[in-house]
N, C-alpha and C positions, 0 to 999 in steps of 0.2 A: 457533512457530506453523506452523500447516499452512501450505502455498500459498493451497488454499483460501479458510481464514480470515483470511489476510491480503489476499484480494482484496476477503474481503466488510466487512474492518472500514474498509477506504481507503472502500469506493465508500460505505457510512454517513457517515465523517467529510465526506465530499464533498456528502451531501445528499439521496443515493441511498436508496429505501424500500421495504420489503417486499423487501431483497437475501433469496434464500435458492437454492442450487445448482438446475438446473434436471436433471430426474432423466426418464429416454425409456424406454422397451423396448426392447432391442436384441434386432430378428427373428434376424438374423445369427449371435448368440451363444446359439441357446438359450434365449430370450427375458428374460437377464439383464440388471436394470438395470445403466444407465450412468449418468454422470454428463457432461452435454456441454456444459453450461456453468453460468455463474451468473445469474439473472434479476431482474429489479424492476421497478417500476411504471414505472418510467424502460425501458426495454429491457434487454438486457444489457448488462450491467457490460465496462467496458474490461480489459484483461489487463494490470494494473496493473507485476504484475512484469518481463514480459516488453516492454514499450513504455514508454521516454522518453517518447512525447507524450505519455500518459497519465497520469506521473509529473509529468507539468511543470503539466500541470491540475490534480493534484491539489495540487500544492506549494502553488498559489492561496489554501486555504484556510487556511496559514501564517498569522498576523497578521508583517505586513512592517516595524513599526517600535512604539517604544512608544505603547499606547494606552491616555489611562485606563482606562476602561472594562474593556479586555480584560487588563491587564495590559502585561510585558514581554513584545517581540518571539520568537516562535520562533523566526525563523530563524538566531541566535544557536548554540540549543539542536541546531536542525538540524544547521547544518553541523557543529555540532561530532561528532554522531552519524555522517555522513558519514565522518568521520575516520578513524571506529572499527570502519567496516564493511570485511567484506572478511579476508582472511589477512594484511595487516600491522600493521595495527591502529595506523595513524601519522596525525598530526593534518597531514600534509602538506596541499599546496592541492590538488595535483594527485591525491592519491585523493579530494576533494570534485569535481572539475573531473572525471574521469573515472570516478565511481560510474555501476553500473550499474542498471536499471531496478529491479532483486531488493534492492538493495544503498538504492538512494534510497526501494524500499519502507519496507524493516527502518527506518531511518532515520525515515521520516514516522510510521511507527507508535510508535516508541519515543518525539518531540519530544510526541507527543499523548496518551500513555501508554496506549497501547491495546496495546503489545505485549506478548504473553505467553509466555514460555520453553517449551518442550515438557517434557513427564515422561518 
């Protein structure tokens, strides 16, 4: 998944509506669009990959433990994704304890099955 659409399918799962990139004229270049950030009815969307606290908001919408209703707990599912993120690819504690913001994305997208491979 693009950067992108990995900000906009988090800030969705979180609650977030009408996400859609926010697209300017840039005088500077020629009057070529840019692209400067992502927007919704809520404001702009947090920069999910690049910010823990952002990540730690979004982790919220995990369910935390078993619930009928919802089923079995993600965070199970999470961390074990945690594990796997990253160049070792080892179910250690300490790459879940020390995943980074990009890394706890890949991870929330994949426990909620939103994420999609690139071609």
């Amino acid at each position: 998944m693009t950067p992108e659409a990995q900000r906009i399918a988090i800030a969705e799962a979180c609650g977030w509506t009408n996400v859609a990139p926010r697209i300017v004229k840039n005088v500077k270049h020629e009057g070529d669009d840019i692209t400067v950030g992502i927007w919704s009815d809520n404001g702009w969307i947090p920069d999910y990959l690049n910010d823990l606290n952002a990540m730690h908001d979004a982790e919220q919408v995990l369910t935390p433990k078993y619930q009928p209703a919802k089923g079995e707990s993600q965070w199970g599912e999470y961390l074990g994704w945690l594990g796997f993120c990253g160049e070792n690819k080892t179910r250690e504690v300490y790459e879940c304890v020390t995943a980074t913001a990009s890394q706890r994305a890949e991870a929330f997208l994949r426990t909620i099955g939103k994420w999609k491979e690139l071609k």
